[in-house]
Every structure is written in structure tokens, then in C-alpha cells.
N, C-alpha and C positions, 0 to 999 in steps of 0.2 A: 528591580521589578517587584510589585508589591503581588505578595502569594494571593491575592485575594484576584489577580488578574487572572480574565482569562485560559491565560497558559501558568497561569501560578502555581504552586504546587499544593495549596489547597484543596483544589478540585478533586486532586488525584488522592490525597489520605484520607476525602470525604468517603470517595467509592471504595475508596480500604476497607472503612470501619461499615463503612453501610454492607458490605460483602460478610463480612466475619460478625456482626452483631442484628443484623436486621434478620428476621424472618423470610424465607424466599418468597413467601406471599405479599407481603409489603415490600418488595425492591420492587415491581413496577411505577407504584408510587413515588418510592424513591428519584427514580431514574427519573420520570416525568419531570420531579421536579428540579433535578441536576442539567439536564437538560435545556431546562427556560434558561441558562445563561444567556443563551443563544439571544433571546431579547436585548440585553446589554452590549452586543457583541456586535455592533454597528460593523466593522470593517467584514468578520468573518459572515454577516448574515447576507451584506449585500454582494460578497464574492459570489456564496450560491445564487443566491436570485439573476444576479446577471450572466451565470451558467447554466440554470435552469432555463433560462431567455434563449441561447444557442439549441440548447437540447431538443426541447420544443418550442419550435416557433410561434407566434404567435399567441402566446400564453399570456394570460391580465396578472398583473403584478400582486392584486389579493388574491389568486388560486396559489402561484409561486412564493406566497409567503409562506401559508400555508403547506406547502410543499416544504418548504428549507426547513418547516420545524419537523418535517418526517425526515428528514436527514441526519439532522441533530438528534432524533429521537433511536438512530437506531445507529448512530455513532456512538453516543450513550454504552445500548444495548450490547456492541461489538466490544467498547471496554470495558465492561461490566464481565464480560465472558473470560476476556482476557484475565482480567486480576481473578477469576474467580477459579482460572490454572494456575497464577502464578501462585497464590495463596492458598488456595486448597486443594491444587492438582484436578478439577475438575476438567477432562477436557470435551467439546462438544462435540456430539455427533458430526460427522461426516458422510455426504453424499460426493460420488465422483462422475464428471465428463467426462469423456474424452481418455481415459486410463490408458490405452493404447500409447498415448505421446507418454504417458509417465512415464511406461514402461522402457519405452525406447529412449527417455532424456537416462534412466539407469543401467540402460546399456553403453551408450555412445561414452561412457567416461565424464571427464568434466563438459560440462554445460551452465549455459546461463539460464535463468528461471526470471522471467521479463514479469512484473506484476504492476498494479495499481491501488491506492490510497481508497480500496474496498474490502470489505467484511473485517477481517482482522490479520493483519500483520505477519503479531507473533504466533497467534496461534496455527496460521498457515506453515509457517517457518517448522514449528514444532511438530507440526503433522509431517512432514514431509522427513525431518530427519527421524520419527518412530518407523518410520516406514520404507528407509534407505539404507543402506550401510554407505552410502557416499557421504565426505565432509561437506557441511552445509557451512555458509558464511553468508549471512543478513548483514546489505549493506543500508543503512539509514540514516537522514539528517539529526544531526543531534538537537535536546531540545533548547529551545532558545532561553528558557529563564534555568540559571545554575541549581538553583533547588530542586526545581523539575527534575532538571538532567541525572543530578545526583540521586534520587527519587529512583528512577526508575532505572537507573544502572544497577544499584543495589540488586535490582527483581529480576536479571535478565537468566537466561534460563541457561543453565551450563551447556548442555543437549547442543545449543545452536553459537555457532562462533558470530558476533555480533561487529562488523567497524563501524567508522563512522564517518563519514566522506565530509572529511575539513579541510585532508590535505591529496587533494584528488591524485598528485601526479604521483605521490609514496603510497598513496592507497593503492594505483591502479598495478604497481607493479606487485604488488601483496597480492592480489586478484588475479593477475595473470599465474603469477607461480601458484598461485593454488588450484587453477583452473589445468593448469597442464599436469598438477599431482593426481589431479581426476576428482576436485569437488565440485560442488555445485554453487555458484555466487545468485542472492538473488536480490536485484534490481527493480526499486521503483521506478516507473519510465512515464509519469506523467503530470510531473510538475518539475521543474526545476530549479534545485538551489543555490545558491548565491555562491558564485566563484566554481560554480561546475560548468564542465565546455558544453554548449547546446549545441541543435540543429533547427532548422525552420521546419513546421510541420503544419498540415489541416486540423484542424479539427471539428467538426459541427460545422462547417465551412467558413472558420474563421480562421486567419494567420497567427500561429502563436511560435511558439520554442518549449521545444522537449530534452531531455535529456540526450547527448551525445556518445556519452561513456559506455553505455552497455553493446552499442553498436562498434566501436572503436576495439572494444575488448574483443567481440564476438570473431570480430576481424582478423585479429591479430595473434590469438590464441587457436583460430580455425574449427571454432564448436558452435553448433547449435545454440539458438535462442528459441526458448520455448517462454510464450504468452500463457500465463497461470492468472485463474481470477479466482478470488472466494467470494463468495454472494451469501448475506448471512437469508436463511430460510424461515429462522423465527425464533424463537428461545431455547439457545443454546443449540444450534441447527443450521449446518454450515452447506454450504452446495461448491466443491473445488472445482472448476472447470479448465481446465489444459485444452491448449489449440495446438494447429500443426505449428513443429518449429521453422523459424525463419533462418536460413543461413544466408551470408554474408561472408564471401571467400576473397582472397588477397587480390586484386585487382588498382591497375592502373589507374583507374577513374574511379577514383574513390568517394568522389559526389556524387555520382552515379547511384554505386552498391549502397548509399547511406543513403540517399534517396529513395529507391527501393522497400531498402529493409524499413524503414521510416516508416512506407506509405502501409507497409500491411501489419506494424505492429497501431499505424492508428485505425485501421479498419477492424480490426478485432478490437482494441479499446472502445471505438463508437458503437460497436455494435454491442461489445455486454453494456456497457452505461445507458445506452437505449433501451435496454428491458431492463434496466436495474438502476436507474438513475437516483432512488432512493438509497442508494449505497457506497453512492462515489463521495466521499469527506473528501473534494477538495473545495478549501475555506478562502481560497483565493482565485481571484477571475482571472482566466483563461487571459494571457497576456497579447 
């Protein structure tokens, strides 16, 4: 894969150097214009747009262009934030919802921490383990071009135990024993990748496939799934929002409790992506 792609690793030692050599008053510029790849970006541009289509109905395809480039513009903005902890420690304000469920997922022992492919990742990740003394473990797809990947392995932060779900069934027992040592696994649950078990789910009233694993886990370890969202608020300005957790206990009818648990962690998903649909980076359409 040529670095120049996309997912190349280009992009990412662009925001490097623009981070440690640019002015903080010239990175919006910047960013703007790191940003317009998004033009180039035929597959990822019309993944949004035909998600932005579900979101709101009814929307003309020039308001939704314009739309997908306020998404790109603050994907941008999210990994900009990123590198600029990973590289200078800077880390961003934080606003909390819902502190009550924190409190109680730091009670109950291990737990799962259910998120989505909004505000920022690591720096959610990082927050949470400055502010825990429970072991955190960030499970995430690796990246698809080997430079990337190697790229941004280099950067990952000691603080948080990071895997990498390639090989789900060795992964999931690593997760379970870590889950009963009393950590905390935390799980994207709204996109699904290649060779992980799914589930059918709603979304925006469309039939898609969500991730299976974190339900399967929650199951079988007997802990709490708690729905965690970051919503970036503006530069360098994060909003963490924690919903009630979902349990999903050992049960015969196991379609049943995973139907369930399914239905309310996508009603929390649709419901922040509905007031924050400018923050959902997924670059791929709802299957």
C-alpha cells in the first residue's frame, strides 16, 4: 500500500510534524487542510453520506456532503488531540455525564466499557486509566497498512494495555481472565471486523451486524456492560458520557439475552449519534 494512501502512513507523520513544528495558531489551517483528503476518499466519503442518509432522513445529498466534510473536519481535530498527548502529554479537558455509572463500573470489579468510533479513542482510554486504579485493556482493530500499524504501535501509551483482535478466540480468553482479575476491557461495538462473530442489530431503522464479542464476554464473565461515549466539545474539549450498565446474565436462551442486550446498547448508540452525528467516524456504510 502506497503511504501516500489514504490509510498510509504519511498522513499520520504529517500530523507529527505539523503538531511539534507548526504554531498552535496555524494548525487549524493545517488541519483544514489534512482534512480535504476526504475529497480523494471516494469509498470513505460515500460510506458517510449514505450514513448521514439513515441519520436524517430525508436529507439532499449537497447539505450531506457538506456534512461528511464536518466529520472529516473533526476527525482531523480528534487526532490532532491525540498525537498532541502522545507527543507532548498534552491531555484535553474533560467534561463528565453520568459519573454515577463510573463510579459504580469502579466498584463492581472487572467490567466491560461498551464504546464507539467517536471523539477519541486513546485519549478516552487514558483518561479513564488516570482516574482508576483498575487494569484497563483497549481492544482495537489493527491498522490495515503495515507502516501505519508499525507507526502507531511505536506511540501507544504504557498507562493502557492495548490488543488487537486478529485472533478473536486467544484474544477472548485473555479478556475473560482479565475480566475476572477485576480489569476493565474496553470494546468498540459499532462496526464490525472481518473474522469477528457478529449479531443482527437496528440501527437508524436499517438491518445491519454489530459486534458479538462484548455481549458473549459480558455473558460469561457475569459483569456489567457499561455504554461510554466521548463527544469532542471543541479544541481540546472532550464531553465523557457513561450510560446505565447493560447486564446480560447466564441464561438458556441465549438469543434472547443477546437480543436484549443488543437492543439497548443500540438505543444509546442512536441516540448520542443523533445529537452528535458530527462525531461518529464511521467511514464505512452501515451493512
Amino acid at each position: 500500500m502506497s503511504r501516500f494512501h489514504v490509510r498510509g502512513v504519511f498522513w499520520r507523520q504529517l500530523l507529527v510534524f505539523a503538531i511539534h513544528n507548526v504554531p498552535a495558531w496555524i494548525q487549524p489551517m493545517i488541519l483544514a487542510f489534512w482534512c480535504l483528503f476526504f475529497l480523494t476518499w471516494g469509498t470513505g466519503r460515500r460510506g458517510v453520506m449514505r450514513n448521514l442518509k439513515s441519520i436524517k432522513p430525508g436529507s439532499t445529498t449537497i447539505v450531506n456532503f457538506f456534512r461528511c466534510y464536518r466529520v472529516f473536519w473533526n476527525f482531523a481535530w480528534a487526532m490532532a488531540d491525540a498525537v498532541c498527548f502522545k507527543e507532548r502529554g498534552i491531555m484535553p479537558d474533560f467534561e463528565f455525564v453520568g459519573w454515577q455509572h463510573f463510579e459504580a463500573m469502579q466498584r463492581s470489579g472487572g467490567a466491560i466499557l461498551l464504546t464507539a468510533h467517536m471523539g477519541s479513542y486513546d485519549l478516552g482510554a487514558q483518561l479513564f486509566a488516570e482516574n482508576s486504579s483498575q487494569r484497563i485493556i483497549m481492544v482495537r482493530a489493527p491498522e490495515v497498512d503495515p507502516k501505519t500499524r508499525e507507526f502507531e504501535e511505536a506511540r501507544l501509551s504504557d498507562k493502557v494495555q492495548t490488543e488487537f483482535n486478529v485472533k478473536a478466540t486467544d484474544l477472548a480468553l485473555d479478556l475473560l481472565r482479565a475480566i475476572r482479575d477485576g480489569g476493565i476491557v474496553a470494546i468498540q461495538g459499532d462496526r464490525v471486523t472481518p473474522g469477528v462473530s457478529d449479531l443482527p442489530a437496528t440501527l437508524f431503522g436499517r438491518t445491519t451486524r454489530l459486534p458479538a464479542g462484548p455481549f458473549a464476554l459480558g455473558m460469561t464473565a457475569r459483569v456489567p456492560i457499561y455504554p461510554i461515549f466521548i463527544v469532542r466539545r471543541g479544541r481540546r474539549r472532550y464531553r465523557l458520557v457513561a450510560c446505565e450498565p447493560i447486564s446480560i446474565g447466564a441464561t438458556r436462551d441465549r438469543e434472547a439475552a443477546f437480543s436484549e442486550a443488543m437492543a439497548k446498547w443500540t438505543r444509546e448508540l442512536e441516540r448520542v449519534i443523533r445529537a452528535s452525528w458530527y462525531q461518529w467516524f464511521m467511514f464505512e456504510e452501515m451493512a
